[in-house]
C-alpha positions in Angstrom: -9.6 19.8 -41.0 -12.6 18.2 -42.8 -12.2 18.4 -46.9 -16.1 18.1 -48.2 -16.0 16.9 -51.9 -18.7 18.6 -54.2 -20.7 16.3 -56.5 -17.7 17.2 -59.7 -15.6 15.1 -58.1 -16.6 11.3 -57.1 -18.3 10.3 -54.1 -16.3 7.4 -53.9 -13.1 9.2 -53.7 -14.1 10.9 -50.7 -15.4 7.6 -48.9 -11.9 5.7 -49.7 -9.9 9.0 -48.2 -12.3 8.4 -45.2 -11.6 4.5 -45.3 -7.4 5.1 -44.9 -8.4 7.7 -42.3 -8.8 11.1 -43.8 -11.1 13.6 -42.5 -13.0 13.6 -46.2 -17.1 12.9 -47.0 -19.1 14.2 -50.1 -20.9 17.2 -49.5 -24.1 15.7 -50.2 -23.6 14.0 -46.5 -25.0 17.6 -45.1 -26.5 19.0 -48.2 -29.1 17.6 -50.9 -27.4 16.3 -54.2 -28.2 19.7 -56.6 -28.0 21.8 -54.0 -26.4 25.7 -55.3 -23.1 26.6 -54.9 -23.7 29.8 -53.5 -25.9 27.9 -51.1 -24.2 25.1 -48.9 -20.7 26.8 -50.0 -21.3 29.7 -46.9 -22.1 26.9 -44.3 -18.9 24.6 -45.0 -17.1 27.5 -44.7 -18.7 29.2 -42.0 -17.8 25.7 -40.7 -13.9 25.7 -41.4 -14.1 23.3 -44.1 -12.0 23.2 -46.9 -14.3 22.3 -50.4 -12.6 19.7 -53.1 -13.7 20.5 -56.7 -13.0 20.1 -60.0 -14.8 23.0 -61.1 -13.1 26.3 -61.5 -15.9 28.6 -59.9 -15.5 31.2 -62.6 -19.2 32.9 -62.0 -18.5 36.4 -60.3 -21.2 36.0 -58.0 -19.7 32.9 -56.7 -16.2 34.4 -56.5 -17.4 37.5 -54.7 -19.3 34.9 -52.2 -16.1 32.7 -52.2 -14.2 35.9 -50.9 -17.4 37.1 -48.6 -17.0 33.3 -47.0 -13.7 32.7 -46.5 -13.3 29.7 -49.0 -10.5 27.1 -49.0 -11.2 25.7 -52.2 -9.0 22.8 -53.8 -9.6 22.5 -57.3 -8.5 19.9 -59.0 -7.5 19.4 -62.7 -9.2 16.1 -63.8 -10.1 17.2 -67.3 -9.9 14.1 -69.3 -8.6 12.2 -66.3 -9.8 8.3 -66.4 -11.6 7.7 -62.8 -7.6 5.9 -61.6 -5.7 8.8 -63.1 -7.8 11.2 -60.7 -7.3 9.1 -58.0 -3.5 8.6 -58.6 -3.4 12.6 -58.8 -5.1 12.7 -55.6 -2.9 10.6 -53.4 0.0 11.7 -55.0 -0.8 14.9 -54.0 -2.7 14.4 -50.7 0.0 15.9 -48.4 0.3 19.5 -50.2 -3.6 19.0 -50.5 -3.5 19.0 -46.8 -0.5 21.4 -46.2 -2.4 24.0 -48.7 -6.0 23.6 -46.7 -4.0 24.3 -43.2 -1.4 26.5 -43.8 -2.6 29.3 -46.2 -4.8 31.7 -45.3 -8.0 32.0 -46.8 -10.0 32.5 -49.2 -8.2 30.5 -51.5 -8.6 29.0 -54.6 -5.3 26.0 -55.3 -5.7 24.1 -58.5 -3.3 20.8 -58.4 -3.0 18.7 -61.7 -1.3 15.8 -63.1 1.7 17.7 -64.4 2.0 20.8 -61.9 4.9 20.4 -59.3 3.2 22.9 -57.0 -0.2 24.1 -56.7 -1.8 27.0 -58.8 -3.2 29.5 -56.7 -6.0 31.0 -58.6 -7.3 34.5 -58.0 -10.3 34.7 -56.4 
C-alpha cells in the first residue's frame, strides 16, 4: 500500500521511508503544494492510498468527504515534537502504521503519538 504524506508532515520523512524501502512520497509528488484537502484527498483514495497527517481534519465538510471517500487516514501526534522526536515516533511505530492502513477497514481516522501504546481511532 502507498502512504502519501500531506505537506503537515515533512517531505523529508516521506523520501527517507522511501530510501529504507517503504512504499511512502509526499503528496505534492501528484498534487501542487497548497492544493485543498477536499480536493486531491478523493483521488488518493479513489486510489487506495492511505494519507499520513498531522492534522486532525476536524472541518465537517472534510469529515463527511473523508466518509464519502473511503479515507485511511493516519494522523499523527507531533504537537511540539522536535523534527527527531517525530521521526523516532514514526519508526517506532511504522509496523502498526502499516498493520492499521491494511487491516482495518475504511474510512478511518488512527491518531498514533509518542506516549499511546495503541492507536486512537478517531470518529470520523
Amino acid at each position: 500500500m502507498k502512504f502519501v504524506f500531506d505537506e503537515c508532515v515533512s517531505f523529508r520523512i516521506a523520501n527517507a521511508l522511501k530510501e529504507l524501502g517503504k512504499d511512502t512520497e509526499p503528496y505534492f509528488k501528484h498534487w501542487h503544494r497548497g492544493a485543498e484537502d477536499t480536493d486531491w484527498i478523493p483521488l488518493a483514495c479513489s486510489r487506495g492510498w492511505c494519507i499520513v497527517t498531522s492534522d486532525t481534519l476536524r472541518r465537517p465538510h472534510e469529515r463527511a468527504a473523508l466518509r464519502v471517500h473511503g479515507a485511511r487516514i493516519i494522523v499523527l501526534g507531533t504537537r511540539n515534537l522536535s523534527f527527531w522526536e517525530q521521526i523516532k515516533l514514526i519508526i517506532n511505530r511504522w509496523e502498526d502504521i502499516e498493520h492499521t492502513a491494511t487491516k482495518k477497514r475504511p474510512p478511518f481516522i488512527y491518531r498514533f503519538t509518542k506516549r499511546s501504546r495503541k492507536p486512537q481511532q478517531l470518529k470520523i
